[in-house]
N, C-alpha and C positions, 0 to 999 in steps of 0.2 A: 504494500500500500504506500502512496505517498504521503508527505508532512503537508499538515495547515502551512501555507502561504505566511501567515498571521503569526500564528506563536511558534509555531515549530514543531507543535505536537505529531504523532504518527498518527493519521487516521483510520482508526479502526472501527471495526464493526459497531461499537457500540457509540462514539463519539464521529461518524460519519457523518454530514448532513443532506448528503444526498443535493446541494446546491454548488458544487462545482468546490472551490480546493481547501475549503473553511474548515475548523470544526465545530461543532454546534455550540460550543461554548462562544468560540468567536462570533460566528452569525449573532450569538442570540446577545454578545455586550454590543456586535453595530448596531443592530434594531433597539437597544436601549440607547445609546447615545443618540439612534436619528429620533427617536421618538424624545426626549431629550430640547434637543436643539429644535423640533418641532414647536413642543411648548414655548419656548424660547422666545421663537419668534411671534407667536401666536401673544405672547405677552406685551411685547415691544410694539406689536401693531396694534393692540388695544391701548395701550399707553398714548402712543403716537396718534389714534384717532380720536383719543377722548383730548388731547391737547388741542386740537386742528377744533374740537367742538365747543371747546371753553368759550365764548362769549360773554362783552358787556351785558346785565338784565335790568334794567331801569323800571322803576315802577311811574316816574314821569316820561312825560315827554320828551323833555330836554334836560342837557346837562351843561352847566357854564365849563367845562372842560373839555365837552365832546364837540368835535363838528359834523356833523349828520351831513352824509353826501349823496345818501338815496334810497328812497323807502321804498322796498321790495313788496311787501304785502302782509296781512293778517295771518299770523301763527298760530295754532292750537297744538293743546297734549290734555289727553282725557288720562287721568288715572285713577280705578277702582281697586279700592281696600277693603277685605273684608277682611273682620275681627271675629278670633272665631267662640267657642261657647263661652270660654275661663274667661275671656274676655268682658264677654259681653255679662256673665256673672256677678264680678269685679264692680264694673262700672258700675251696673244696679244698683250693690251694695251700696258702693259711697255713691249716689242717686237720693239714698234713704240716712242715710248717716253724713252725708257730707263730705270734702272734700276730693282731693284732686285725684283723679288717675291714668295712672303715669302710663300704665299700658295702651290705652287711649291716645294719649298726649305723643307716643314713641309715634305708633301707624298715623298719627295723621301727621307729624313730623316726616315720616318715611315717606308719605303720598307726595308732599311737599318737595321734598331733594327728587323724589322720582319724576315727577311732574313738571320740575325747572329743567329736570335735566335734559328731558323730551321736548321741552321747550327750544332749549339750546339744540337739541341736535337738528329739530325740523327746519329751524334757521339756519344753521347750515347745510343744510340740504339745499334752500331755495340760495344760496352763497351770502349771506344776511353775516356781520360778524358784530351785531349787537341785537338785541330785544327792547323795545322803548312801551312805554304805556302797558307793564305786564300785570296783569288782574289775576287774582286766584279765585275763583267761585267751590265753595264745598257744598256736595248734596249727598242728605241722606236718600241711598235708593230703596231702604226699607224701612216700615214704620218700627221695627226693633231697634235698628239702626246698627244692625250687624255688618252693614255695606254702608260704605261711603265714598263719591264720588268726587276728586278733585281736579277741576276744570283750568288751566292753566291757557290768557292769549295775550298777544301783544302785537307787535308790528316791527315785522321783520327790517332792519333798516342796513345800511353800510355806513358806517364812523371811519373818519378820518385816522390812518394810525398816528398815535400822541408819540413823539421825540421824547426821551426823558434823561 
């Protein structure tokens, strides 16, 4: 028999791979490094495209710092949260006894960041590198109020980039 190309090893019967001059050990550490460097990159591109979607979000119109150079069109991001029973248990509770709940207070914080952030990205979809006039609208979509709907729009614009 011949030797792995790779380590050296003699290929035998039992450490053969049947893929041309490898042995299965080697095959199987390449397909962990390509699977590896897969992730890798899969990371780097998600980093890289959340950066490209960061956008200015203004809840006015204008800003004495920005210069608005052209308003693209009206943005939308719908995002539905449902809380599930513990939750909705919870709440009830301090409902009847009072004060805050923070479980509550987390998902509609989370609808919040999830809802800007679809904001930002549909803006840069239409190539927008700010959001001006952005509104939040929240609706309960059930009367338990296990669902909740956060409505996120603004106006897609392009700002002058600022020198700093």
């Amino acid at each position: 028999m011949a030797d792995c190309v790779k380590c050296g090893k003699k290929l035998g019967f039992f450490n053969y791979s049947g893929a041309g001059d490898k042995c299965v050990d080697c095959i199987h550490a390449d397909h962990m490094a390509s699977r590896e460097a897969n992730r890798e990159q899969a990371r780097l591109n998600e980093e890289t495209r959340s950066a490209e979607i960061e956008a200015i979000v203004l809840t006015t119109e204008t800003a004495s710092s920005l210069n608005i150079i052209k308003r693209i069109e009206i943005v939308t991001a719908e995002c539905a949260f449902g809380m599930n029973i513990f939750k909705d248990l919870f709440a009830g509770v301090r409902d009847i006894v009072g004060g805050r709940s923070e479980a509550v207070q987390k998902t509609m914080r989370d609808a919040r960041k999830t809802a800007l952030y679809e904001l930002k990205r549909e803006a840069h979809l239409v190539g927008a590198n700010a959001v001006i006039g952005v509104d939040l609208d929240y609706v309960e979509l059930s009367n338990v109020g296990s669902m909740i709907m956060l409505i996120a729009s603004g106006t897609a614009v392009i700002v002058e980039e600022q020198i700093t």
